[in-house]
C-alpha positions as CSV (number, residue, x, y, z in Angstrom):
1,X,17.2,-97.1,-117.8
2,X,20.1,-99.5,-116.2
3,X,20.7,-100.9,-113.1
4,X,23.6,-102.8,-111.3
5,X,23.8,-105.2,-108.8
6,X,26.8,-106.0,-106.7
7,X,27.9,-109.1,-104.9
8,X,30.7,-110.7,-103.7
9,X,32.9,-108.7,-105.7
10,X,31.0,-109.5,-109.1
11,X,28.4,-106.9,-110.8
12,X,25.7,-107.3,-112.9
13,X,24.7,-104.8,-115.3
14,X,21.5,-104.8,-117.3
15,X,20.7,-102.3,-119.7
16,X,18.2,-101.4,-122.0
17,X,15.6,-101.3,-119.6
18,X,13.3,-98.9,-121.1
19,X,12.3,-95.4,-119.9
20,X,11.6,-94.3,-116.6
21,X,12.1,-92.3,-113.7
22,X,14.8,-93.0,-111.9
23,X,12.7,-94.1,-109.1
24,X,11.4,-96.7,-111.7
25,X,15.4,-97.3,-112.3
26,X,16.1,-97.4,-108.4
27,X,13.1,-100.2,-107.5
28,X,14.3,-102.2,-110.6
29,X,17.8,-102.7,-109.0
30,X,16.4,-103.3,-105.5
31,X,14.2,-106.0,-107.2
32,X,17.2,-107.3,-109.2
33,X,19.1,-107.7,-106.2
34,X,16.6,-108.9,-104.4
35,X,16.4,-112.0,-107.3
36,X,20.5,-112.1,-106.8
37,X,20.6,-112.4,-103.3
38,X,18.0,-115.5,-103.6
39,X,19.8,-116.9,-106.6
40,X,22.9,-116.5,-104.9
41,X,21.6,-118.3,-101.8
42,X,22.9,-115.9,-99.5
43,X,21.6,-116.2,-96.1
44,X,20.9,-112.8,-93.9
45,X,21.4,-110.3,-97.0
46,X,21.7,-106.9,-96.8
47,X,20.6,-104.9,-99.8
48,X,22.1,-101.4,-99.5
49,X,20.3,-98.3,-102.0
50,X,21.4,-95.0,-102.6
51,X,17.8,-94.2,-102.8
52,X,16.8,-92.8,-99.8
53,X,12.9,-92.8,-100.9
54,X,12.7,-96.1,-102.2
55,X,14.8,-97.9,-98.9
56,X,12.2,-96.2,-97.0
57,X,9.3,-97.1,-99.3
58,X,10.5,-100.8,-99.3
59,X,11.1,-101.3,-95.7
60,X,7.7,-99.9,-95.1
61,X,8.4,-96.6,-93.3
62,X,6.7,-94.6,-95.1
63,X,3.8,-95.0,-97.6
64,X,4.6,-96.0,-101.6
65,X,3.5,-93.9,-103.9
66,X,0.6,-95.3,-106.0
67,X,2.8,-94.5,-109.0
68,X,5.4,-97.2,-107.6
69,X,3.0,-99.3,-105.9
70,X,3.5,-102.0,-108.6
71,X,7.3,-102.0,-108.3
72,X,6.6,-102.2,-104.6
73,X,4.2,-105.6,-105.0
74,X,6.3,-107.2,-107.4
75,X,9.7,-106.7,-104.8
76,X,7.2,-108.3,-101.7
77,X,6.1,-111.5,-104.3
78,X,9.7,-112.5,-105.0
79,X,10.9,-115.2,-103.2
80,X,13.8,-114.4,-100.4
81,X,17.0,-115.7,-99.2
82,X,16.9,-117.8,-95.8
83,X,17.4,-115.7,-93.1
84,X,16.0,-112.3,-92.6
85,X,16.9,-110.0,-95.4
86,X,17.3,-106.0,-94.5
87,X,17.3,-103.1,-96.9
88,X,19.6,-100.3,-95.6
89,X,20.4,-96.7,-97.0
90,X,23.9,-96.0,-97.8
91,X,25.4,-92.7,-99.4
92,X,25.9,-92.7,-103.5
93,X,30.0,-92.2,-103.1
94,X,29.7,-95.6,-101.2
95,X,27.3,-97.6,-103.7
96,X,29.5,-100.1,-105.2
97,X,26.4,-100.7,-108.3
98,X,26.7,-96.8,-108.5
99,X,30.1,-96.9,-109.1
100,X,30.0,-99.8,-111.4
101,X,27.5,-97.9,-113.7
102,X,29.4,-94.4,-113.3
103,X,32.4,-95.9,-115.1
104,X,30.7,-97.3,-117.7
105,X,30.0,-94.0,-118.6
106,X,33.5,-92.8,-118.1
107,X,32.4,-90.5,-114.9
């Protein structure tokens, strides 16, 4: 697995994750850029997902899977940026950590 984060015009990449689903893949980058956001300082962040399931999972609309459950704990223990931080769906074409990944791998 391999996620990316972007920010502010800057990505992270981290790979070598290990193996997973990509639901495993998808609450890794929330929680990565969950830990950005607060190392970053930024105040009111907006994480944006491609992952339809896991936004919803994470905001608490509908119920986590008890497979992901402990993806889903670990993201609610970090600590947050000031402000109130939302998690909002967008579409893949617009997922700039998406796109940083897709052309790594020359797609």
């Amino acid at each position: 697995m391999e996620l990316a984060v972007v920010a502010g015009g800057q990505r992270w990449i981290e790979r070598d994750l290990g193996s997973g689903t990509s639901m495993d893949a998808e609450w890794l980058a929330l929680i990565a850029a969950m830990r950005r956001a607060h190392a970053l300082g930024l105040v009111d962040p907006v994480l944006l997902g491609d992952a339809a399931a896991v936004i919803a999972q994470a905001s608490g609309r509908v119920r986590c899977p008890p497979a992901y459950r402990h993806h889903m704990e670990r993201f609610r223990a970090l600590p947050q940026p000031p402000g109130r931080v939302r998690i909002r769906y967008i579409k893949r074409a617009q997922n700039l950590a998406g796109i940083a990944l897709a052309a790594l791998h020359g797609r």
